[in-house]
C-alpha positions, 0 to 999 in steps of 0.5 A: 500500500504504502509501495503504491503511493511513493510511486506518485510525482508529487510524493517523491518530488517531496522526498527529492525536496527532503533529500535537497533539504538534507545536503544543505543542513549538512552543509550547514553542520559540516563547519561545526561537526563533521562527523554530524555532517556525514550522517546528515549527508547519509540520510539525504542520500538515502532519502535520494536513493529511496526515491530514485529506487521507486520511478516507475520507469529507469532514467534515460541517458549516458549517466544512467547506463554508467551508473548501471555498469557500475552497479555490475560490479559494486560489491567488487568496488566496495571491496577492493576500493580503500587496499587499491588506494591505499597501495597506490598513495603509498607507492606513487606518493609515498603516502603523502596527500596530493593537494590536486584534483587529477590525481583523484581522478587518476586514483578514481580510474585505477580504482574502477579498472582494478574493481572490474578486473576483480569482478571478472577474476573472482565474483563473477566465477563465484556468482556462477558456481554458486548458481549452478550449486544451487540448482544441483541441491533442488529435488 
């Protein structure tokens, strides 16, 4: 019942409304608690997530299609993510923070080719035996 009625426009723009509301209290916060500030952000995002989850129809366009691989992936991502920067800034950068944006993004880029290499060696192999198992135990 209530599934139905956050599928109205007017119902998640309010949730969007809610979420934009959100990012800016914790914007306000961050300058006083950062921590604060992060769970505020946390419940915007969730508030956007959940909204964006109950469209009726998927969201057209390149950003949507990328964002779609990714989430092919994402648990790979989630992984391997903080082991891959952390090897990279200490090899390439001797640990030490790197003021510019390009190497962000640099870091970023190796992250996600090494996320999906890892998803293709080891979750996707294991997502398939764990299909095939499963139909080997039914009656």
């Amino acid at each position: 019942v209530y599934s139905d009625r956050l599928r109205s426009a007017g119902i998640r723009a309010g949730m969007y409304a809610l979420g934009l509301a959100g990012l800016g209290v914790g914007c306000l916060v961050f300058f006083r608690s950062n921590f604060l500030a992060f769970q505020v952000w946390a419940f915007a995002f969730a508030v956007f997530l959940f909204a964006v989850l109950k469209r009726s129809k998927s969201l057209p366009g390149p950003l949507a299609r990328f964002f779609s691989w990714l989430g092919t992936f994402s648990f790979s991502l989630y992984i391997i993510h903080l082991p891959v920067i952390v090897l990279i800034h200490s090899i390439a950068f001797r640990s030490v923070n790197q003021p510019g944006l390009g190497l962000f993004y640099a870091t970023l880029a190796a992250v996600i080719g090494c996320a999906y290499l890892f998803s293709l060696v080891f979750e996707r192999p294991a997502l398939a035996m764990s299909s095939r198992l499963k139909r080997g135990s039914r009656p």
